[in-house]
Phi, psi and omega in degrees: 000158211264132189258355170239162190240125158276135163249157189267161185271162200286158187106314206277163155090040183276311189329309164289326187309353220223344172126035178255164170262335194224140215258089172273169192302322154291358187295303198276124180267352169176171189224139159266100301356192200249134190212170165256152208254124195137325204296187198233114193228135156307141163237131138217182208265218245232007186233342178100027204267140180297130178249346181135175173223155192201168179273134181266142181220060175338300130022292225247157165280004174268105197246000162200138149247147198270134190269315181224173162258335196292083191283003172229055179287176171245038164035035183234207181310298198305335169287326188279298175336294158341286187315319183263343170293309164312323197302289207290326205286351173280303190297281175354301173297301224264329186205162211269106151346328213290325189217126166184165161289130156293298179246152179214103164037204153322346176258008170225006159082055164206101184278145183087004192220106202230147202239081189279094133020074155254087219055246180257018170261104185255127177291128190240131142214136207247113143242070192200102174334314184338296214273356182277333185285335167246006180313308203291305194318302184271353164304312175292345171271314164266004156304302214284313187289340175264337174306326181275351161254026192101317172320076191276085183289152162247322165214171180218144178216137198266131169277021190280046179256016193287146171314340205276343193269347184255337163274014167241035123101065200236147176261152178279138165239140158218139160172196178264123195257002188179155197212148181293343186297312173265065161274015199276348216250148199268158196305155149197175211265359168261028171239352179269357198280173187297336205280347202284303216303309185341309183268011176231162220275135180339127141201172181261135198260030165274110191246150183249123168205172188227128160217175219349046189057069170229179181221126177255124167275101192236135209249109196274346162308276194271352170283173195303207171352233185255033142108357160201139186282079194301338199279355185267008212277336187278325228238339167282309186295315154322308178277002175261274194300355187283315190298298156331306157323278205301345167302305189287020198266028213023020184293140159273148194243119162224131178238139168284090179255117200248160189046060185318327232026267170242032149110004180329287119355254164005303155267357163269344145322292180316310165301318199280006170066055175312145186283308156237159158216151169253174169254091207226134175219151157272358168269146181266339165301314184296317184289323149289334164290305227279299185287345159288330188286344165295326195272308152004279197242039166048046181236013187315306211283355189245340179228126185254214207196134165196158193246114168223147172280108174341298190279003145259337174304291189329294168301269209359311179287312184303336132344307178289343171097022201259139164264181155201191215215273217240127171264163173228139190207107160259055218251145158317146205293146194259349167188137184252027178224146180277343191284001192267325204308321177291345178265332171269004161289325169255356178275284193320319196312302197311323202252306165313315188259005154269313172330321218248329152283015160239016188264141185287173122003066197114326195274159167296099157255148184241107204228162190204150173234161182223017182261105181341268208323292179276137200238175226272350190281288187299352191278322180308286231284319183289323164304222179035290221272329163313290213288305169331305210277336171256025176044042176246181190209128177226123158308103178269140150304304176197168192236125188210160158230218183267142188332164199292317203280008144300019207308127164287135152277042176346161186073037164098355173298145197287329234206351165320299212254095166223335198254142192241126182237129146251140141244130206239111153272145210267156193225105184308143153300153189212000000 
Protein backbone atom coordinates (compact mmCIF):
# COMPACT_ATOMS: atom_id res chain seq x y z
CA UNK A 1 0.00 0.00 0.00
CA UNK A 2 0.94 3.26 -1.09
CA UNK A 3 2.03 6.14 1.93
CA UNK A 4 1.10 8.87 -0.27
CA UNK A 5 -2.69 9.64 -1.23
CA UNK A 6 -3.99 11.90 -4.49
CA UNK A 7 -7.15 13.39 -3.49
CA UNK A 8 -9.46 14.19 -6.31
CA UNK A 9 -11.35 17.20 -6.86
CA UNK A 10 -14.98 17.45 -6.08
CA UNK A 11 -16.79 16.43 -9.44
CA UNK A 12 -13.55 14.77 -10.68
CA UNK A 13 -12.24 11.69 -11.80
CA UNK A 14 -16.11 10.57 -13.81
CA UNK A 15 -13.70 8.90 -16.11
CA UNK A 16 -12.53 6.20 -13.52
CA UNK A 17 -15.74 6.35 -11.95
CA UNK A 18 -16.90 5.09 -14.76
CA UNK A 19 -14.46 2.00 -15.49
CA UNK A 20 -11.40 4.41 -16.95
CA UNK A 21 -7.77 4.56 -16.23
CA UNK A 22 -6.53 7.35 -16.22
CA UNK A 23 -6.47 10.70 -13.89
CA UNK A 24 -5.52 14.10 -15.45
CA UNK A 25 -4.04 16.72 -13.92
CA UNK A 26 -6.77 19.19 -13.44
CA UNK A 27 -8.62 16.28 -12.18
CA UNK A 28 -6.38 16.34 -8.74
CA UNK A 29 -6.97 18.27 -5.81
CA UNK A 30 -3.98 17.85 -3.98
CA UNK A 31 -1.47 15.12 -3.10
CA UNK A 32 -0.57 14.22 0.35
CA UNK A 33 2.92 12.75 1.62
CA UNK A 34 5.80 12.47 -0.37
CA UNK A 35 6.27 10.51 -3.51
CA UNK A 36 8.31 10.48 -6.58
CA UNK A 37 7.05 10.47 -9.86
CA UNK A 38 6.97 6.66 -11.44
CA UNK A 39 5.84 5.79 -7.82
CA UNK A 40 2.87 4.16 -6.89
CA UNK A 41 -0.03 6.26 -5.28
CA UNK A 42 -3.58 5.71 -3.37
CA UNK A 43 -6.27 7.66 -4.96
CA UNK A 44 -9.18 8.80 -3.25
CA UNK A 45 -12.24 10.95 -4.36
CA UNK A 46 -12.58 14.25 -2.65
CA UNK A 47 -14.57 12.81 0.52
CA UNK A 48 -11.90 9.89 0.99
CA UNK A 49 -13.99 7.27 -0.50
CA UNK A 50 -10.88 4.70 -1.86
CA UNK A 51 -10.65 4.61 -5.58
CA UNK A 52 -8.10 2.44 -6.17
CA UNK A 53 -4.05 2.76 -6.75
CA UNK A 54 -1.65 4.01 -10.08
CA UNK A 55 1.48 5.22 -10.97
CA UNK A 56 2.01 8.85 -10.77
CA UNK A 57 3.65 11.28 -13.28
CA UNK A 58 3.49 15.09 -12.73
CA UNK A 59 5.55 15.62 -16.04
CA UNK A 60 2.53 14.25 -18.01
CA UNK A 61 -0.96 15.54 -18.32
CA UNK A 62 -2.38 11.81 -17.87
CA UNK A 63 -0.86 12.53 -14.22
CA UNK A 64 -1.98 8.52 -12.86
CA UNK A 65 -2.78 5.79 -14.57
CA UNK A 66 -4.87 3.52 -12.38
CA UNK A 67 -3.04 0.04 -11.82
CA UNK A 68 -5.69 -1.43 -9.59
CA UNK A 69 -9.11 -0.64 -8.07
CA UNK A 70 -7.77 -2.40 -5.19
CA UNK A 71 -6.96 0.46 -2.56
CA UNK A 72 -4.77 -1.77 -0.48
CA UNK A 73 -3.10 -3.52 -3.13
CA UNK A 74 0.55 -3.99 -3.08
CA UNK A 75 2.27 -3.29 -6.49
CA UNK A 76 5.14 -6.10 -6.25
CA UNK A 77 6.13 -9.53 -7.87
CA UNK A 78 3.07 -11.82 -7.19
CA UNK A 79 0.68 -8.53 -8.98
CA UNK A 80 2.70 -8.42 -11.95
CA UNK A 81 3.05 -12.05 -12.25
CA UNK A 82 -0.71 -12.47 -11.67
CA UNK A 83 -1.02 -9.77 -14.38
CA UNK A 84 1.24 -11.31 -16.89
CA UNK A 85 0.09 -14.67 -16.71
CA UNK A 86 -4.04 -13.60 -17.39
CA UNK A 87 -2.45 -11.60 -20.52
CA UNK A 88 -1.22 -14.61 -22.08
CA UNK A 89 -3.40 -17.22 -20.67
CA UNK A 90 -6.22 -15.04 -22.36
CA UNK A 91 -4.28 -14.97 -25.88
CA UNK A 92 -3.98 -18.40 -25.70
CA UNK A 93 -7.71 -19.32 -25.24
CA UNK A 94 -8.45 -16.69 -27.65
CA UNK A 95 -6.18 -16.54 -30.85
CA UNK A 96 -3.59 -18.44 -33.20
CA UNK A 97 0.08 -17.52 -30.69
CA UNK A 98 2.76 -17.71 -33.23
CA UNK A 99 2.59 -14.11 -34.05
CA UNK A 100 -0.39 -11.78 -31.89
CA UNK A 101 -0.35 -8.85 -29.07
CA UNK A 102 0.45 -10.12 -25.44
CA UNK A 103 -0.02 -7.35 -23.94
CA UNK A 104 -2.22 -4.57 -24.86
CA UNK A 105 -2.10 -1.54 -22.50
CA UNK A 106 -4.78 -0.79 -20.30
CA UNK A 107 -7.04 -3.36 -21.36
CA UNK A 108 -4.68 -5.95 -19.86
CA UNK A 109 -4.48 -3.58 -16.49
CA UNK A 110 -0.48 -2.60 -17.24
CA UNK A 111 -1.18 0.86 -18.51
CA UNK A 112 1.13 1.90 -20.96
CA UNK A 113 2.62 -1.08 -22.05
CA UNK A 114 2.28 -2.73 -25.00
CA UNK A 115 3.98 -6.21 -25.97
CA UNK A 116 4.02 -7.92 -29.45
CA UNK A 117 4.69 -11.61 -30.27
CA UNK A 118 6.65 -12.15 -33.14
CA UNK A 119 7.60 -15.89 -33.57
CA UNK A 120 10.16 -16.18 -30.94
CA UNK A 121 10.49 -12.56 -30.94
CA UNK A 122 9.03 -10.02 -28.61
CA UNK A 123 8.50 -6.56 -29.47
CA UNK A 124 8.19 -3.67 -26.30
CA UNK A 125 6.67 -0.74 -26.38
CA UNK A 126 6.77 1.63 -23.01
CA UNK A 127 4.90 4.86 -23.24
CA UNK A 128 4.51 5.54 -19.48
CA UNK A 129 7.17 6.45 -16.64
CA UNK A 130 5.13 3.97 -14.10
CA UNK A 131 5.33 1.41 -16.51
CA UNK A 132 8.84 1.81 -17.66
CA UNK A 133 10.08 1.32 -14.14
CA UNK A 134 8.42 -1.75 -13.98
CA UNK A 135 8.92 -3.09 -17.70
CA UNK A 136 12.27 -5.60 -16.84
CA UNK A 137 9.87 -7.32 -13.99
CA UNK A 138 7.22 -7.95 -16.19
CA UNK A 139 9.06 -8.90 -19.40
CA UNK A 140 10.84 -11.44 -17.11
CA UNK A 141 7.70 -12.73 -16.12
CA UNK A 142 6.83 -13.12 -19.15
CA UNK A 143 9.44 -15.00 -21.01
CA UNK A 144 9.03 -17.28 -17.74
CA UNK A 145 5.08 -17.97 -18.19
CA UNK A 146 5.41 -18.70 -21.77
CA UNK A 147 8.79 -20.53 -21.33
CA UNK A 148 6.48 -22.80 -18.79
CA UNK A 149 3.84 -23.64 -21.83
CA UNK A 150 6.76 -24.64 -24.09
CA UNK A 151 7.21 -21.29 -25.64
CA UNK A 152 10.96 -19.92 -26.21
CA UNK A 153 11.78 -16.31 -26.85
CA UNK A 154 14.98 -15.85 -28.05
CA UNK A 155 15.00 -11.94 -27.83
CA UNK A 156 13.47 -8.94 -27.12
CA UNK A 157 13.61 -5.85 -28.69
CA UNK A 158 12.50 -2.46 -27.83
CA UNK A 159 10.14 0.22 -29.83
CA UNK A 160 9.92 2.84 -27.01
CA UNK A 161 10.57 5.70 -29.86
CA UNK A 162 7.10 6.80 -30.30
CA UNK A 163 6.93 10.93 -29.40
CA UNK A 164 4.32 10.52 -27.04
CA UNK A 165 7.29 9.47 -24.66
CA UNK A 166 8.94 13.18 -24.23
CA UNK A 167 5.71 14.12 -22.82
CA UNK A 168 6.20 11.60 -19.76
CA UNK A 169 9.45 13.28 -19.85
CA UNK A 170 10.92 10.17 -21.18
CA UNK A 171 13.72 9.48 -23.78
CA UNK A 172 12.88 7.63 -27.18
CA UNK A 173 14.49 4.27 -27.16
CA UNK A 174 14.78 1.30 -29.77
CA UNK A 175 16.95 -1.09 -30.00
CA UNK A 176 17.88 -5.08 -28.80
CA UNK A 177 17.36 -5.01 -25.10
CA UNK A 178 17.72 -9.09 -24.26
CA UNK A 179 18.82 -12.05 -25.93
CA UNK A 180 18.13 -16.03 -24.44
CA UNK A 181 21.81 -16.12 -24.36
CA UNK A 182 21.32 -14.22 -20.94
CA UNK A 183 18.72 -16.26 -19.72
CA UNK A 184 20.66 -17.33 -16.92
CA UNK A 185 21.01 -13.74 -15.76
CA UNK A 186 18.23 -12.09 -13.73
CA UNK A 187 16.10 -9.41 -15.23
CA UNK A 188 17.07 -6.17 -14.20
CA UNK A 189 16.77 -2.14 -15.56
CA UNK A 190 20.26 -1.81 -16.42
CA UNK A 191 19.64 -4.29 -19.06
CA UNK A 192 16.63 -2.17 -20.50
CA UNK A 193 19.42 0.88 -20.77
CA UNK A 194 20.27 2.67 -24.47
CA UNK A 195 23.69 1.46 -23.72
CA UNK A 196 22.63 -2.81 -23.42
CA UNK A 197 22.40 -3.58 -27.21
CA UNK A 198 26.04 -2.90 -27.24
CA UNK A 199 26.69 -5.98 -25.23
CA UNK A 200 24.62 -8.20 -27.19
CA UNK A 201 25.00 -10.54 -29.79
CA UNK A 202 24.20 -9.51 -33.59
CA UNK A 203 21.10 -9.83 -34.57
CA UNK A 204 18.65 -9.06 -37.34
CA UNK A 205 15.81 -7.40 -37.21
CA UNK A 206 14.22 -8.85 -40.36
CA UNK A 207 11.79 -11.45 -38.99
CA UNK A 208 9.57 -14.15 -40.96
CA UNK A 209 6.28 -14.82 -39.62
CA UNK A 210 3.16 -16.44 -40.86
CA UNK A 211 -0.46 -15.48 -40.53
CA UNK A 212 -3.63 -17.25 -42.61
CA UNK A 213 -1.01 -18.60 -43.97
CA UNK A 214 0.63 -15.96 -45.55
CA UNK A 215 4.45 -14.93 -44.87
CA UNK A 216 5.42 -12.20 -44.03
CA UNK A 217 9.10 -9.81 -43.37
CA UNK A 218 8.75 -7.82 -40.69
CA UNK A 219 11.17 -5.50 -40.06
CA UNK A 220 10.87 -4.69 -36.21
CA UNK A 221 13.65 -1.83 -36.63
CA UNK A 222 12.52 0.18 -39.19
CA UNK A 223 8.78 -0.44 -39.36
CA UNK A 224 5.68 1.12 -38.13
CA UNK A 225 4.69 0.75 -34.23
CA UNK A 226 6.45 -2.54 -33.81
CA UNK A 227 7.06 -3.33 -37.08
CA UNK A 228 3.42 -5.19 -38.15
CA UNK A 229 -0.14 -4.29 -37.71
CA UNK A 230 -1.27 -7.24 -35.95
CA UNK A 231 -5.02 -6.23 -35.01
CA UNK A 232 -6.32 -6.80 -39.00
CA UNK A 233 -5.25 -10.40 -38.46
CA UNK A 234 -9.29 -11.63 -38.21
CA UNK A 235 -10.53 -8.82 -40.98
CA UNK A 236 -7.69 -9.97 -43.33
CA UNK A 237 -8.42 -13.96 -43.29
CA UNK A 238 -12.13 -12.42 -43.86
CA UNK A 239 -11.34 -10.78 -47.20
CA UNK A 240 -8.98 -14.11 -48.23
CA UNK A 241 -12.35 -15.99 -47.69
CA UNK A 242 -14.57 -13.52 -49.27
CA UNK A 243 -12.19 -14.10 -52.46
CA UNK A 244 -12.13 -17.53 -51.94
CA UNK A 245 -15.99 -17.94 -52.07
CA UNK A 246 -16.43 -15.72 -54.92
CA UNK A 247 -13.56 -18.06 -57.21
CA UNK A 248 -15.21 -20.75 -56.21
CA UNK A 249 -18.63 -19.00 -57.25
CA UNK A 250 -16.82 -18.96 -60.85
CA UNK A 251 -16.35 -15.23 -60.43
CA UNK A 252 -12.91 -13.51 -62.09
CA UNK A 253 -11.82 -11.49 -58.96
CA UNK A 254 -9.38 -8.19 -59.70
CA UNK A 255 -8.81 -6.18 -56.37
CA UNK A 256 -7.71 -2.86 -55.47
CA UNK A 257 -5.73 -2.63 -52.48
CA UNK A 258 -5.43 1.54 -50.98
CA UNK A 259 -2.93 2.10 -48.09
CA UNK A 260 -1.28 -1.44 -48.83
CA UNK A 261 1.49 -0.90 -46.36
CA UNK A 262 3.58 -3.97 -47.05
CA UNK A 263 0.48 -5.99 -48.67
CA UNK A 264 -1.07 -7.45 -46.27
CA UNK A 265 -4.79 -7.40 -47.58
CA UNK A 266 -3.27 -7.96 -50.83
CA UNK A 267 -1.61 -10.94 -50.45
CA UNK A 268 -4.50 -12.72 -48.52
CA UNK A 269 -6.38 -11.51 -51.48
CA UNK A 270 -4.05 -13.48 -53.56
CA UNK A 271 -3.75 -16.55 -51.61
CA UNK A 272 -7.62 -16.64 -51.57
CA UNK A 273 -6.79 -16.71 -55.27
CA UNK A 274 -7.86 -13.43 -56.72
CA UNK A 275 -6.90 -13.31 -60.74
CA UNK A 276 -5.05 -9.56 -59.81
CA UNK A 277 -4.72 -7.31 -57.04
CA UNK A 278 -3.09 -3.99 -57.23
CA UNK A 279 -1.53 -2.67 -54.40
CA UNK A 280 -1.35 1.05 -54.07
CA UNK A 281 1.11 3.01 -50.86
CA UNK A 282 2.77 6.40 -50.90
CA UNK A 283 5.78 4.92 -49.45
CA UNK A 284 8.10 3.86 -51.55
CA UNK A 285 9.98 1.82 -48.95
CA UNK A 286 6.32 0.08 -47.87
CA UNK A 287 5.91 -0.81 -51.62
CA UNK A 288 8.92 -2.57 -51.50
CA UNK A 289 8.36 -4.63 -48.64
CA UNK A 290 4.97 -5.46 -50.06
CA UNK A 291 6.59 -6.81 -53.11
CA UNK A 292 9.34 -8.65 -51.40
CA UNK A 293 6.26 -10.53 -49.74
CA UNK A 294 4.43 -11.36 -53.05
CA UNK A 295 7.53 -12.87 -54.09
CA UNK A 296 7.74 -14.43 -50.99
CA UNK A 297 4.78 -16.22 -50.89
CA UNK A 298 4.81 -16.94 -55.03
CA UNK A 299 2.14 -14.43 -55.73
CA UNK A 300 4.60 -11.91 -57.85
CA UNK A 301 2.64 -12.59 -61.10
CA UNK A 302 -1.04 -11.82 -59.58
CA UNK A 303 -0.15 -9.49 -57.16
CA UNK A 304 1.63 -6.38 -57.99
CA UNK A 305 2.37 -3.06 -56.30
CA UNK A 306 2.79 0.43 -56.88
CA UNK A 307 3.70 3.92 -54.98
CA UNK A 308 1.25 6.51 -55.85
CA UNK A 309 -0.83 8.69 -53.13
CA UNK A 310 -4.41 7.35 -52.95
CA UNK A 311 -6.03 10.20 -52.59
CA UNK A 312 -5.10 11.71 -56.23
CA UNK A 313 -4.99 8.01 -57.34
CA UNK A 314 -8.65 7.54 -56.89
CA UNK A 315 -10.21 10.05 -58.94
CA UNK A 316 -8.06 9.30 -61.38
CA UNK A 317 -9.07 5.99 -61.97
CA UNK A 318 -12.36 6.50 -61.81
CA UNK A 319 -12.03 9.12 -64.44
CA UNK A 320 -10.08 6.03 -66.71
CA UNK A 321 -13.39 4.62 -66.10
CA UNK A 322 -11.32 1.44 -64.00
CA UNK A 323 -13.61 -0.90 -62.57
CA UNK A 324 -12.77 -3.68 -59.82
CA UNK A 325 -14.73 -6.71 -58.31
CA UNK A 326 -13.14 -5.85 -54.36
CA UNK A 327 -11.79 -2.24 -53.21
CA UNK A 328 -10.14 -2.57 -50.27
CA UNK A 329 -9.58 1.22 -48.33
CA UNK A 330 -6.93 0.74 -44.87
CA UNK A 331 -6.06 3.96 -44.43
CA UNK A 332 -4.14 5.48 -41.70
CA UNK A 333 -5.94 7.01 -38.77
CA UNK A 334 -6.87 10.53 -40.01
CA UNK A 335 -6.88 11.95 -36.69
CA UNK A 336 -5.25 11.41 -33.26
CA UNK A 337 -7.22 14.27 -32.06
CA UNK A 338 -10.39 14.86 -31.32
CA UNK A 339 -10.35 18.38 -32.35
CA UNK A 340 -9.68 17.07 -35.87
CA UNK A 341 -12.94 14.84 -36.41
CA UNK A 342 -14.37 17.08 -38.52
CA UNK A 343 -11.49 17.49 -41.57
CA UNK A 344 -10.88 13.59 -40.92
CA UNK A 345 -14.26 13.14 -41.44
CA UNK A 346 -14.32 14.44 -45.18
CA UNK A 347 -10.89 12.58 -45.91
CA UNK A 348 -13.15 8.93 -45.15
CA UNK A 349 -16.20 10.78 -47.09
CA UNK A 350 -13.96 11.20 -49.80
CA UNK A 351 -12.11 8.22 -50.07
CA UNK A 352 -15.35 6.06 -49.61
CA UNK A 353 -16.94 7.46 -52.09
CA UNK A 354 -14.56 7.30 -54.82
CA UNK A 355 -13.93 3.42 -53.26
CA UNK A 356 -17.59 2.78 -53.92
CA UNK A 357 -17.25 4.35 -57.39
CA UNK A 358 -14.81 2.00 -58.31
CA UNK A 359 -16.40 -1.03 -57.20
CA UNK A 360 -18.23 -2.93 -60.18
CA UNK A 361 -21.59 -3.35 -59.87
CA UNK A 362 -22.45 -6.18 -57.63
CA UNK A 363 -18.63 -6.04 -56.53
CA UNK A 364 -17.18 -5.49 -52.68
CA UNK A 365 -15.70 -2.98 -50.53
CA UNK A 366 -14.20 -3.42 -47.49
CA UNK A 367 -13.37 -0.26 -45.84
CA UNK A 368 -11.92 0.80 -42.22
CA UNK A 369 -10.60 3.34 -39.64
CA UNK A 370 -8.28 2.85 -36.91
CA UNK A 371 -8.43 6.13 -35.57
CA UNK A 372 -9.68 6.05 -31.55
CA UNK A 373 -11.66 9.52 -32.09
CA UNK A 374 -13.95 7.94 -34.92
CA UNK A 375 -16.10 6.26 -33.40
CA UNK A 376 -18.23 3.79 -34.57
CA UNK A 377 -21.16 6.34 -34.70
CA UNK A 378 -19.60 8.85 -36.76
CA UNK A 379 -17.65 6.29 -39.13
CA UNK A 380 -21.23 4.72 -39.95
CA UNK A 381 -22.39 7.79 -40.61
CA UNK A 382 -19.47 9.32 -43.13
CA UNK A 383 -20.20 5.83 -44.94
CA UNK A 384 -23.84 6.48 -45.31
CA UNK A 385 -22.80 10.13 -46.61
CA UNK A 386 -20.31 8.17 -49.44
CA UNK A 387 -23.07 6.27 -50.58
CA UNK A 388 -25.35 9.03 -51.01
CA UNK A 389 -22.89 11.09 -52.45
CA UNK A 390 -21.66 8.36 -55.22
CA UNK A 391 -25.29 7.06 -55.71
CA UNK A 392 -24.94 3.41 -54.33
CA UNK A 393 -26.75 1.39 -52.31
CA UNK A 394 -24.69 -1.04 -49.62
CA UNK A 395 -25.49 -4.60 -48.38
CA UNK A 396 -23.27 -4.71 -45.48
CA UNK A 397 -21.79 -8.36 -45.35
CA UNK A 398 -20.14 -7.93 -41.85
CA UNK A 399 -19.27 -5.62 -39.26
CA UNK A 400 -15.74 -6.48 -37.37
CA UNK A 401 -13.18 -4.82 -35.35
CA UNK A 402 -9.76 -5.83 -34.03
CA UNK A 403 -8.43 -9.13 -33.86
CA UNK A 404 -9.23 -10.82 -30.20
CA UNK A 405 -5.84 -10.41 -28.90
CA UNK A 406 -6.74 -6.45 -29.30
CA UNK A 407 -9.41 -7.02 -26.30
CA UNK A 408 -12.02 -3.94 -26.08
CA UNK A 409 -12.55 -2.92 -22.47
CA UNK A 410 -15.86 -2.05 -21.95
CA UNK A 411 -16.62 0.38 -18.86
CA UNK A 412 -14.66 3.31 -20.04
CA UNK A 413 -11.08 2.32 -21.27
CA UNK A 414 -9.77 5.59 -23.00
CA UNK A 415 -8.09 3.86 -25.83
CA UNK A 416 -9.37 -0.17 -26.52
CA UNK A 417 -11.77 0.40 -29.01
CA UNK A 418 -10.48 1.83 -31.91
CA UNK A 419 -10.45 -0.06 -35.12
CA UNK A 420 -13.80 0.03 -36.92
CA UNK A 421 -14.16 -2.99 -40.71
CA UNK A 422 -17.44 -2.82 -42.59
CA UNK A 423 -17.69 -5.09 -45.57
CA UNK A 424 -20.44 -4.00 -48.19
CA UNK A 425 -21.20 -5.22 -51.29
CA UNK A 426 -22.01 -1.94 -53.20
CA UNK A 427 -25.12 -1.92 -55.46
CA UNK A 428 -25.64 0.76 -58.31
CA UNK A 429 -29.36 2.33 -57.72
CA UNK A 430 -32.12 1.33 -59.35
Amino acid sequence: MSECTVILKKGEGRTIKAGGAWIYDNEIDRIEGEVQDGQIVRVEDFDGYPMGCGFINRKSKITIRMMTRDPEATIDDAFLRTRVRAAWDYRKAVIDTSSCRVIFGEADFLPGLVVDKYEDVLVVESLALGIDLLKPKILEYLVKAMAEDGVQIRAIYERSDAKIRLKEGLPRSKGLIWTSAKADETFHAEMFAESSSENLPDFDPRLQITENGVKYIVDVENGQKTGFFLDQKGNRMAMQSLVRRMKAAGETVHVLDCFTHTGSFALNCGLGGADSVLGIDVSDLAVQQATENAALNGLSERVTFEAADVLDLLPRLNAEGKKYDVVILDPPAFTKTRDKIKQAAKGYREINMQGMRLTKNGGYLATCSCSHFMDYETFTAVIGQAARAAHRKLRQVEYRTQAADHPILWSGDEASYYLKFYIFQVLEER
